[in-house]
C-alpha positions in Angstrom: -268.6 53.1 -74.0 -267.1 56.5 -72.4 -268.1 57.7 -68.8 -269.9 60.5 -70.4 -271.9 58.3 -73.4 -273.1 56.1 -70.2 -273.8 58.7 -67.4 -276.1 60.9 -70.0 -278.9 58.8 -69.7 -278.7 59.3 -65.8 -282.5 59.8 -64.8 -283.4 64.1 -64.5 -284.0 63.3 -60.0 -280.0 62.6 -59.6 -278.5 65.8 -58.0 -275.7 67.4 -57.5 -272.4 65.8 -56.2 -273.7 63.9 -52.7 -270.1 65.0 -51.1 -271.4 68.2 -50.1 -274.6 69.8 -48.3 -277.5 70.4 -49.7 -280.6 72.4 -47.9 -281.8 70.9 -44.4 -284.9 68.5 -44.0 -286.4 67.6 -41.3 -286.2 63.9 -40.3 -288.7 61.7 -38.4 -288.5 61.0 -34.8 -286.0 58.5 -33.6 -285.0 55.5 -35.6 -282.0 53.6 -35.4 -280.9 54.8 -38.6 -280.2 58.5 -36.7 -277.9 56.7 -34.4 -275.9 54.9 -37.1 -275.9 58.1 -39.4 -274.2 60.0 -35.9 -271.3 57.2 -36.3 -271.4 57.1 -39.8 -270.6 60.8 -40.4 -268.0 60.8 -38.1 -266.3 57.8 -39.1 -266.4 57.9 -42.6 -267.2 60.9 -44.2 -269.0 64.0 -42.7 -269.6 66.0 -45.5 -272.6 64.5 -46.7 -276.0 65.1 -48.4 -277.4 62.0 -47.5 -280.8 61.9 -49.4 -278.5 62.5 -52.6 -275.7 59.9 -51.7 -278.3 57.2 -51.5 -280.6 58.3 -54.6 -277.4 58.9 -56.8 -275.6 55.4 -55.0 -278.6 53.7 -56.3 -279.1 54.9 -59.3 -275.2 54.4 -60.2 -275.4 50.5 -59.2 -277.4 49.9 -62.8 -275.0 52.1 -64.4 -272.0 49.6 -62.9 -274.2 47.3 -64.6 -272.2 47.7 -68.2 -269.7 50.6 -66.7 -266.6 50.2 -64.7 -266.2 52.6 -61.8 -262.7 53.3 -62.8 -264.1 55.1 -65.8 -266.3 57.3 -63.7 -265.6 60.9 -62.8 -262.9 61.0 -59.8 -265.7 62.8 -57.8 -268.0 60.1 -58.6 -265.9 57.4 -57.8 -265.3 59.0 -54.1 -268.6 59.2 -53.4 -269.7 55.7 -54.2 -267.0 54.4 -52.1 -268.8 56.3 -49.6 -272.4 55.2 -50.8 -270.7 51.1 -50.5 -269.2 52.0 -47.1 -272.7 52.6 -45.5 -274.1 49.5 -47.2 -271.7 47.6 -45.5 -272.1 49.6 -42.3 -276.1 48.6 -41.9 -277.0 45.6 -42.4 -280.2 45.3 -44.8 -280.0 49.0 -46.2 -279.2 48.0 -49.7 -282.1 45.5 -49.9 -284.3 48.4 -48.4 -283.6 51.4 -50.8 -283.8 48.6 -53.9 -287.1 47.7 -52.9 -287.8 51.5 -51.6 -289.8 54.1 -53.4 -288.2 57.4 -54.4 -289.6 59.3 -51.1 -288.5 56.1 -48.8 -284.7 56.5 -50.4 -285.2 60.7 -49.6 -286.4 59.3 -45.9 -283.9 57.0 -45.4 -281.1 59.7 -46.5 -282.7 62.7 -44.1 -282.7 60.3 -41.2 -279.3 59.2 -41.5 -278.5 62.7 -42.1 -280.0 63.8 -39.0 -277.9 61.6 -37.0 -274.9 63.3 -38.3 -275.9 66.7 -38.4 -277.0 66.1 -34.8 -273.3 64.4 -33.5 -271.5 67.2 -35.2 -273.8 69.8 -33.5 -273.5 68.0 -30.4 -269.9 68.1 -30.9 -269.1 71.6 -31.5 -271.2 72.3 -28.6 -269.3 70.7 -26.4 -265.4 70.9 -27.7 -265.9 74.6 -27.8 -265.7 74.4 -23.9 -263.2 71.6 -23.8 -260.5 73.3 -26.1 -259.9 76.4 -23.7 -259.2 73.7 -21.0 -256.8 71.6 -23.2 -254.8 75.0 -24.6 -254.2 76.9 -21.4 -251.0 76.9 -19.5 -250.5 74.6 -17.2 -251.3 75.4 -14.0 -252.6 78.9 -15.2 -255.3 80.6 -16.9 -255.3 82.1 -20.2 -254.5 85.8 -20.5 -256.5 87.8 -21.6 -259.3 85.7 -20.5 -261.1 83.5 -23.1 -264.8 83.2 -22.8 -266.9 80.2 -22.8 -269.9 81.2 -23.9 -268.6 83.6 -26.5 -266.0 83.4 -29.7 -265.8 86.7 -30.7 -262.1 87.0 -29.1 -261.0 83.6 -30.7 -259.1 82.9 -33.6 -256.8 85.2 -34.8 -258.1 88.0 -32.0 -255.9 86.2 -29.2 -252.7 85.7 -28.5 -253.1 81.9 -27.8 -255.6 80.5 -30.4 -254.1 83.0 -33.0 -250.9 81.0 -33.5 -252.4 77.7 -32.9 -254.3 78.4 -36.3 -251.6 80.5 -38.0 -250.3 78.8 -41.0 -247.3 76.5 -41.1 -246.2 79.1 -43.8 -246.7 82.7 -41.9 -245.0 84.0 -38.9 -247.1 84.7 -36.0 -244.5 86.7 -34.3 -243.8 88.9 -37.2 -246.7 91.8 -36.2 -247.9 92.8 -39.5 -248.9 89.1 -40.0 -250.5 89.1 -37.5 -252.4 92.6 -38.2 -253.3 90.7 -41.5 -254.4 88.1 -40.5 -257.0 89.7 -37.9 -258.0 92.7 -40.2 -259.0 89.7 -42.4 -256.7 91.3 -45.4 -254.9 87.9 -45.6 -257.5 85.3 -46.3 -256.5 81.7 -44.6 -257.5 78.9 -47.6 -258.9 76.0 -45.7 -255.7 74.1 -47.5 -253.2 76.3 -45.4 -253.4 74.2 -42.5 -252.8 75.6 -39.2 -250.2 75.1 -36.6 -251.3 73.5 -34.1 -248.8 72.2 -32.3 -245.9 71.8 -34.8 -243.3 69.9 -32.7 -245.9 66.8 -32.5 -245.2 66.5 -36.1 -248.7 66.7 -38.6 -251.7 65.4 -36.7 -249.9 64.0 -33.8 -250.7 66.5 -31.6 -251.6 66.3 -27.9 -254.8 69.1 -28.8 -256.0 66.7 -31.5 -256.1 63.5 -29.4 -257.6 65.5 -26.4 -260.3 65.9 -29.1 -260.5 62.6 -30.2 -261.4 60.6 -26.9 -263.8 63.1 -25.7 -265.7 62.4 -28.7 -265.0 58.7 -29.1 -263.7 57.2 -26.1 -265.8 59.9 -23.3 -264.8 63.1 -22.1 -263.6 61.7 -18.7 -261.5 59.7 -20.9 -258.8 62.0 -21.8 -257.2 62.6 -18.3 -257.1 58.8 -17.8 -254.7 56.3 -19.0 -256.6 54.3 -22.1 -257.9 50.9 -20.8 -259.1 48.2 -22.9 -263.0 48.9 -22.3 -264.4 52.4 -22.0 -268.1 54.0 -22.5 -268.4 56.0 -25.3 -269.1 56.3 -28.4 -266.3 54.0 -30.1 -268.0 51.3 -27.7 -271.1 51.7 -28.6 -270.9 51.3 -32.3 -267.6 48.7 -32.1 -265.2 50.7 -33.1 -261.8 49.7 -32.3 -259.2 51.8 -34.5 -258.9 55.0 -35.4 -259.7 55.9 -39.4 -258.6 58.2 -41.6 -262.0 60.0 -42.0 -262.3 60.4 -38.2 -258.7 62.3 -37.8 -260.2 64.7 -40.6 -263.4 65.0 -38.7 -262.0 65.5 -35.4 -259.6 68.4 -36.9 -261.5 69.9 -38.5 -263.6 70.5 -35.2 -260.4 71.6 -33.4 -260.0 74.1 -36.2 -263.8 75.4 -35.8 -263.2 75.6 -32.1 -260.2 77.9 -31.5 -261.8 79.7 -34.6 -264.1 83.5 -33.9 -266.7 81.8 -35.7 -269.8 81.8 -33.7 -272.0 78.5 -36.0 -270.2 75.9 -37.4 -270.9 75.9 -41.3 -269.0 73.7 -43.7 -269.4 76.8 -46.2 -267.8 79.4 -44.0 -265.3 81.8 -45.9 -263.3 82.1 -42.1 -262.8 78.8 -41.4 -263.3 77.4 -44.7 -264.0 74.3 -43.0 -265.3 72.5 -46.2 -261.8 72.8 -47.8 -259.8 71.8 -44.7 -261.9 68.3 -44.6 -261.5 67.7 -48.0 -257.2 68.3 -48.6 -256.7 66.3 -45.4 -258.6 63.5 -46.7 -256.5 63.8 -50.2 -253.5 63.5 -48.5 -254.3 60.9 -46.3 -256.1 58.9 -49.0 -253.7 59.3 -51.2 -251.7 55.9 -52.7 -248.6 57.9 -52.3 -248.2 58.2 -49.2 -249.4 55.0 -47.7 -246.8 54.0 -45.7 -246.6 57.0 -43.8 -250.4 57.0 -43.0 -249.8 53.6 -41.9 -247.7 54.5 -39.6 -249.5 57.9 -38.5 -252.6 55.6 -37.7 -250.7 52.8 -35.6 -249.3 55.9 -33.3 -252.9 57.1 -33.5 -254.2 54.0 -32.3 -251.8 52.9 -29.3 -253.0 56.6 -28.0 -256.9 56.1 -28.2 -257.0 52.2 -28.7 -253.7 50.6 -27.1 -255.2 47.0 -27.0 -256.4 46.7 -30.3 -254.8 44.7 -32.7 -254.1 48.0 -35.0 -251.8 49.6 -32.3 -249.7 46.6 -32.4 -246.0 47.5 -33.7 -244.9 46.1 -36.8 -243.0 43.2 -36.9 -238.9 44.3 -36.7 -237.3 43.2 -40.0 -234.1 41.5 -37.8 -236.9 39.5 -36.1 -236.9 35.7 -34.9 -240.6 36.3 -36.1 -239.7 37.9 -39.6 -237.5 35.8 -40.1 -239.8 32.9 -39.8 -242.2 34.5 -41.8 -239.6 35.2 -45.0 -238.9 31.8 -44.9 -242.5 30.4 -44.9 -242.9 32.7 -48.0 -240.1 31.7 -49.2 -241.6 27.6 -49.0 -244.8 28.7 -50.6 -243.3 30.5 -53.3 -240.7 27.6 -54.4 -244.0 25.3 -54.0 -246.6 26.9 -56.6 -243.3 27.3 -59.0 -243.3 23.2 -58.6 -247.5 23.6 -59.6 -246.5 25.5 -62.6 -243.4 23.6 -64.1 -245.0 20.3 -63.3 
């Protein structure tokens, strides 16, 4: 049976794809499902309609039923990875939207949803502030003046955040790019990522992990040297390395930030934040390039979580350790092809 033969008979109530936002609802009052869908979204995956993910999620565990995922649409299979990832995340939520009606799935979804909606908002709110701090010289202020409560001479109208979001590709300095680029006759893709600060190499910048503890680790964090327990966020919800989905979240909110763009909107044309979030999570998902993700997120994690068993280095391959290791391998190896011969 094909992937289309099975997923026809999909009921007429399963939207669109859940990877994207739908229309906004409003969400009952508090409920610890808020406070897990604030982690959740910036954590795992931010762009979200929730009330779909879970209706769709559910509805595509029968279909599993007599259907491999493998042989589901690619966009499918992405989003049901997400749907498993908050079942494992809380606890009790599969055996509640199984035994759920169809508007207690839709309330579940719009009050994880709120949670997320509300971190991001809270968020943008208050890296917009935070950025100007992190980008100006040191020891002096930023000329021409940026100001806090207003965008309208960010992005590509200054100096400053205009070649911190210039494309790799482009040359800031060269003056018609830069007329371009501010006239808005050269359109930035949300997959022409922006600068930042190059020399850092891609996502190790200082900017980006400035971002990242005052959203996981506390503001007051990011001047201080990392210590082994700290209030925040990561503490409160137990998280002790950095993922994949969160460097994506957190960049993309740099990008929003030094943008002219006065409300954050995943559908923007000018920071074409929806884009952005999704190529960096196909590189960094990608199979392909595994090792050097691996290697991105252990640097990552001996900046925000240096006791943690992830910020570890790996073991040297000339290693007293290694070596002990090859040669217990070794033992095992020689002992199943005993099992087998026997």
């Amino acid at each position: 049976m094909t992937t289309q033969d099975t997923t026809s008979g999909i009921p007429s109530k399963r939207g669109s794809s859940a990877l994207q936002m739908g229309p906004r609802k409003k969400a009952s009052s508090s409920d610890p499902l808020v406070s897990h869908g604030r982690h959740f979204g910036r954590m795992v995956f931010a762009l979200c309609n929730y009330p779909s993910l879970l209706t769709n999620g559910v509805l595509r565990l029968e279909l599993l039923e007599d259907t491999p995922l493998e042989e589901f649409p690619a966009e499918e299979r992405r989003e049901h990875r997400v749907f498993e990832q908050l079942l494992d995340s809380y606890p009790g939520l599969l055996e509640r939207l199984k035994g759920g009606s169809e508007e207690e799935i839709l309330h579940v979804g719009e009050l994880i949803g709120k949670g997320a909606a509300g971190a991001r908002g809270d968020d943008t709110k208050t890296l917009k502030s935070a950025v100007l701090d992190w980008i100006s010289p040191k020891g002096e202020a930023i000329q021409p003046p940026l100001h806090r409560n207003s965008k309208i001479d960010c992005g590509f109208n200054h100096e400053l955040t205009g070649s911190l979001l210039c494309p790799a590709g482009l040359d800031w300095n060269h003056s018609q790019t830069k007329e371009h680029l501010r006239s808005g006759e050269m359109l930035v893709c949300g997959d022409q990522w922006p600068v930042f600060y190059p020399w850092c190499g891609l996502l190790r910048s200082r900017l980006l992990v400035c971002a990242y503890k005052h959203v996981f680790t506390s503001p007051s964090s990011v001047e201080r040297e990392p210590k082994a327990m700290r209030s925040g966020n990561a503490r409160l919800h137990g998280m002790n390395s950095v993922t994949i989905a969160s460097l994506a979240y957190i960049a993309t909110q740099v990008q929003f930030s030094l943008s002219s763009s006065s409300v954050f909107s995943w559908t923007d044309t000018t920071t074409d934040s929806e884009t952005f979030y999704h190529s960096l999570l196909d590189l960094l998902e990608d199979p392909e390039e595994c090792q050097e993700v691996d290697e991105l997120l252990t640097w990552w994690n001996r900046q925000v979580f240096p006791t943690s068993s992830a910020a570890k280095r790996p073991t040297s391959a000339n290693s007293a350790l290694s070596k002990i290791q090859q040669k217990r391998l070794a033992l095992k190896h020689a002992t199943r092809l005993d099992v087998v011969t026997a």
